[in-house]
C-alpha positions in Angstrom: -80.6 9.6 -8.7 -78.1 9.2 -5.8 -81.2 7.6 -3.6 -82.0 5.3 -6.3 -78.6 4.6 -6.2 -78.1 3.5 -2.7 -80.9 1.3 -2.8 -80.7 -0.5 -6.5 -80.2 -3.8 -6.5 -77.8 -6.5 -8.7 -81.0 -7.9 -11.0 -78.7 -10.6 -12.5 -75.2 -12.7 -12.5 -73.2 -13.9 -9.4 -74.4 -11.1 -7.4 -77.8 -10.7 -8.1 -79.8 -9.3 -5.3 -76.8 -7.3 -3.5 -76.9 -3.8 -3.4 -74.9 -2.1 -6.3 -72.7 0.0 -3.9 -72.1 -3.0 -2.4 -70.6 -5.0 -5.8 -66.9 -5.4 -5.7 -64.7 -2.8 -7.1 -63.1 -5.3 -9.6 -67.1 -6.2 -10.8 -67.7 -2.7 -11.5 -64.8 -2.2 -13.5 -65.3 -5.1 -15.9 -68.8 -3.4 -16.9 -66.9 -0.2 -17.7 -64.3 -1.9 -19.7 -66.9 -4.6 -21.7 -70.1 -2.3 -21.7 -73.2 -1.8 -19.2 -76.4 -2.9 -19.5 -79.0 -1.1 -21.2 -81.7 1.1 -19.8 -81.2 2.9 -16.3 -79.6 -0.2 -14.8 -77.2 1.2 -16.5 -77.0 4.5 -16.0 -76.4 3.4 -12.2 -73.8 1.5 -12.8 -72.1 4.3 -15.2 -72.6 6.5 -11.8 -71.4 4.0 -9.6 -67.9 3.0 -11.1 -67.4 7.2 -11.5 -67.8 7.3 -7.9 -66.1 3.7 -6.9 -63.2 5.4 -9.0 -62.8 9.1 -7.0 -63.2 6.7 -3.2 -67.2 8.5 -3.2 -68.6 5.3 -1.9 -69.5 5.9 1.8 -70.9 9.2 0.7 -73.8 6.5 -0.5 -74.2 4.3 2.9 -76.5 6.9 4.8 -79.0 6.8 1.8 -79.7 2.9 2.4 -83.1 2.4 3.2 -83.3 -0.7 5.4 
């Protein structure tokens, strides 16, 4: 899950095509306040605003595939 992580990317909105580790802070945290979307999109972004939240993030940049 972690590598899938790294590498998703934003499929939709203001930031689509930027990595999801790389989505503002303030981004994240309106999902977790108004709802993510469905299916494992989701999920990720569930993941990623537990681990924006405990400062997790750079354990993420060496999984980036370039």
């Amino acid at each position: 899950m972690l590598l899938r992580l790294a590498n998703a990317r934003m499929p939709f909105g203001k930031y689509s095509g930027r990595l999801l580790i790389d989505l503002p802070e303030a981004y994240v945290v309106w999902f977790a306040r108004n709802g993510y979307p469905k299916g494992e999109l989701g999920v990720l972004m569930a993941a990623l605003y537990e681990i924006k939240a405990n400062g997790m993030e750079t354990f993420l940049r060496p999984l980036v595939r370039e």
